[in-house]
C-alpha positions as CSV (number, residue, x, y, z in Angstrom):
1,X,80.6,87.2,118.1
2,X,81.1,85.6,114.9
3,X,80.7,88.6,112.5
4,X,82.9,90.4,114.9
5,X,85.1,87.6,114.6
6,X,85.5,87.6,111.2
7,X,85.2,91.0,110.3
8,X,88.5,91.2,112.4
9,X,90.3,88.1,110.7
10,X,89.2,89.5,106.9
11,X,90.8,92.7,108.0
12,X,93.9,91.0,109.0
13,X,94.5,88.7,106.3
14,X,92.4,88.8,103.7
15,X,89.0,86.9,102.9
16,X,90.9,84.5,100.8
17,X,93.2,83.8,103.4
18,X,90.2,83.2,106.3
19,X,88.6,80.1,106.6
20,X,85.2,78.8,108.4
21,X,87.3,76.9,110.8
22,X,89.9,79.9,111.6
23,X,86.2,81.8,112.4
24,X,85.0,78.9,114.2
25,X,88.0,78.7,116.4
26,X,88.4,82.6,117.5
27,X,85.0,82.0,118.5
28,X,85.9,78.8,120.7
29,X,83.0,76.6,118.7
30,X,83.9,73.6,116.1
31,X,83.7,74.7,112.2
32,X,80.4,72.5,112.2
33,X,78.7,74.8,114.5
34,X,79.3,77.8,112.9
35,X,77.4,76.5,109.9
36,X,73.8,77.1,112.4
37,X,74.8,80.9,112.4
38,X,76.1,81.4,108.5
39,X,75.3,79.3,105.8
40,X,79.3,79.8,104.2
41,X,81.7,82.3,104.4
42,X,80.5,84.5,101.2
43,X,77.1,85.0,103.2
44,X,79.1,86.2,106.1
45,X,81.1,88.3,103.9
46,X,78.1,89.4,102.6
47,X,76.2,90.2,105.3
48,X,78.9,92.3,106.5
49,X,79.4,94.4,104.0
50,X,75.6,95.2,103.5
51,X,75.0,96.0,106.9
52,X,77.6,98.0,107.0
53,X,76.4,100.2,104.3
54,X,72.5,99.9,105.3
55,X,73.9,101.6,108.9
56,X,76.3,104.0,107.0
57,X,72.7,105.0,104.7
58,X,70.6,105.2,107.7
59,X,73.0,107.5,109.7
60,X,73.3,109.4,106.8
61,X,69.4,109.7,106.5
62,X,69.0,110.6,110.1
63,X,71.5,113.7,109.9
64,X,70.4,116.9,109.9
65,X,69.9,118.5,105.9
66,X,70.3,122.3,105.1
67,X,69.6,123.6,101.2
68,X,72.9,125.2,100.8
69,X,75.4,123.1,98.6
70,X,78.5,124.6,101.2
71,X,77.4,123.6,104.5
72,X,75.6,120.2,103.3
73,X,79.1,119.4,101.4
74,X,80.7,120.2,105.0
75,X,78.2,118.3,106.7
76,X,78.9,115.2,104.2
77,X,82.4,115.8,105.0
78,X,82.0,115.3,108.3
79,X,80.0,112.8,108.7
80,X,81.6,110.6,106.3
81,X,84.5,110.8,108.3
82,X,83.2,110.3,112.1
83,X,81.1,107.2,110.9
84,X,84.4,105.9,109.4
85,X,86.9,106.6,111.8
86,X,84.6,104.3,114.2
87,X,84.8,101.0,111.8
88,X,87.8,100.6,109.7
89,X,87.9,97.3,109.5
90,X,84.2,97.3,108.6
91,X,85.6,100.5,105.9
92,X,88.7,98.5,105.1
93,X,86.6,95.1,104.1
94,X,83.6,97.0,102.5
95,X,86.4,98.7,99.8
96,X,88.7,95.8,99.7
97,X,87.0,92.5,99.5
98,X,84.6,93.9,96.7
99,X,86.2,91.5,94.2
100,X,85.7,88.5,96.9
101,X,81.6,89.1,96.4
102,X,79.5,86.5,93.9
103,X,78.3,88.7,91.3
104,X,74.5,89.2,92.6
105,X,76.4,89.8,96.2
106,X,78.4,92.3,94.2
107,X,75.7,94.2,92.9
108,X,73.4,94.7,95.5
109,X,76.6,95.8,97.3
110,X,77.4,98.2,94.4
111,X,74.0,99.5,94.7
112,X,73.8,100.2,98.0
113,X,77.3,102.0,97.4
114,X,75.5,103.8,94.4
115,X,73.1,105.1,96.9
116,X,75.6,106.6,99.1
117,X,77.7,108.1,96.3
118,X,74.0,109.7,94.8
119,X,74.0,111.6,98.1
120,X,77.4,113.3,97.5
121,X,76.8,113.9,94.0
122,X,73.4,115.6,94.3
123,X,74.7,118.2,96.8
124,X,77.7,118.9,94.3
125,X,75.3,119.2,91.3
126,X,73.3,121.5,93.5
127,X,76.7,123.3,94.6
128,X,77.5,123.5,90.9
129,X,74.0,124.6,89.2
130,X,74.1,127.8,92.0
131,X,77.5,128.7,91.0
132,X,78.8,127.6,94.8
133,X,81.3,124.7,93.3
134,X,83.3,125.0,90.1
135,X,83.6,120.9,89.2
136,X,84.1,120.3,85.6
137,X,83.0,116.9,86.4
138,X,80.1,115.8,89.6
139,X,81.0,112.0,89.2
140,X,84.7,112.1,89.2
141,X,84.9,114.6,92.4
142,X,82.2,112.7,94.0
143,X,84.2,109.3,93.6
144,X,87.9,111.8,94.4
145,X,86.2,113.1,97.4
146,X,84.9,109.9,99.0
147,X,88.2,108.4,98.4
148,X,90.1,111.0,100.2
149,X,87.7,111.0,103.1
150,X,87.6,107.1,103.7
151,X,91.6,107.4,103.6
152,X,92.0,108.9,106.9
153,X,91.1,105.2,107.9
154,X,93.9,103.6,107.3
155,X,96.5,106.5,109.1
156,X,94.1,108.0,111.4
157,X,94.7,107.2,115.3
158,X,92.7,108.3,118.1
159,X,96.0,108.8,120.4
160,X,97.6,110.8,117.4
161,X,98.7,114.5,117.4
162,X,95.1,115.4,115.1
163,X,91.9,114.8,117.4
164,X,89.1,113.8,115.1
165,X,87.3,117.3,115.5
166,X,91.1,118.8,113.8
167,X,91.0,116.0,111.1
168,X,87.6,116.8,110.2
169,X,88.1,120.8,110.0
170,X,91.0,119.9,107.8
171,X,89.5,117.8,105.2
172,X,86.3,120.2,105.1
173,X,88.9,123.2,104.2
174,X,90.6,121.1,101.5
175,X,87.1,119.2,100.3
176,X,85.6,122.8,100.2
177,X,88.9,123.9,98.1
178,X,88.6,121.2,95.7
179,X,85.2,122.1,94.9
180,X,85.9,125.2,94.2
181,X,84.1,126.9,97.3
């Protein structure tokens, strides 16, 4: 409840603008309380951001791999956007309250990011070594294209005129377009 809690509020208004007692009371318990759950609101913060990305690495992991740079860059595609569409506040706090994070919270935060973005850029160095992608550059279209596919967070709605399944065919045709495929 109290993650849920405040993953909500930072989404709202900011990490800066959410205190322990604003947690404390959407949860119905005193501030003091909410210090035998969390030791301070950077350890929540924290804690949220990593297990967001340790779930996003482990989905990931369990999805079904294929050799050929085309369909693994759809399948990348697609998943990156079903897990998202699910948790954007989770999305929203994990891109926007980077600069919030302690500096050793920031970097095992980056590197768990790092790990994520490796994923993409192997299967466009693949695409690119077999002549399937024509990228001048793996690392910038790996950071372009996981940019554009966490964006349909912030406009996407589930009672919109795109169901997910039309979003998804649509970014995969203009992913695979990018990349030169």
């Amino acid at each position: 409840m109290i993650r849920a809690a405040a993953e909500r509020l930072f989404a709202q208004h900011g990490y800066a603008a959410v205190s322990m007692r604003r947690i404390a009371a959407e949860v119905g318990m005193q501030a003091g309380a909410l210090y035998n759950y969390t030791p301070d609101k950077q350890s929540l913060l924290f804690g949220m951001m990593k297990s967001h990305l340790e779930e996003l690495l482990a989905a990931w992991a369990a999805t079904p791999r294929t050799t050929r740079p085309a369909e693994a860059l759809e399948s990348f595609t697609r998943f990156h956007i079903s897990f998202h569409l699910d948790r954007p506040d989770a999305v929203f706090i994990a891109y926007m309250e980077l600069r919030s994070l302690e500096p050793q919270n920031f970097t095992a935060i980056e590197t768990l990011r790092r790990r994520y973005e490796t994923e993409l850029e192997t299967i466009l160095r693949r695409g690119k070594a077999t002549g399937d992608f024509t990228i001048p550059d793996t690392r910038l279209a790996t950071m372009a294209v996981i940019a554009m596919l966490t964006g349909v967070t912030t406009w996407y709605r589930d009672d919109g005129r795109l169901s997910r399944e039309r979003v998804e065919r649509i970014y995969w045709n203009m992913v695979r377009k990018a990349m030169g495929a």
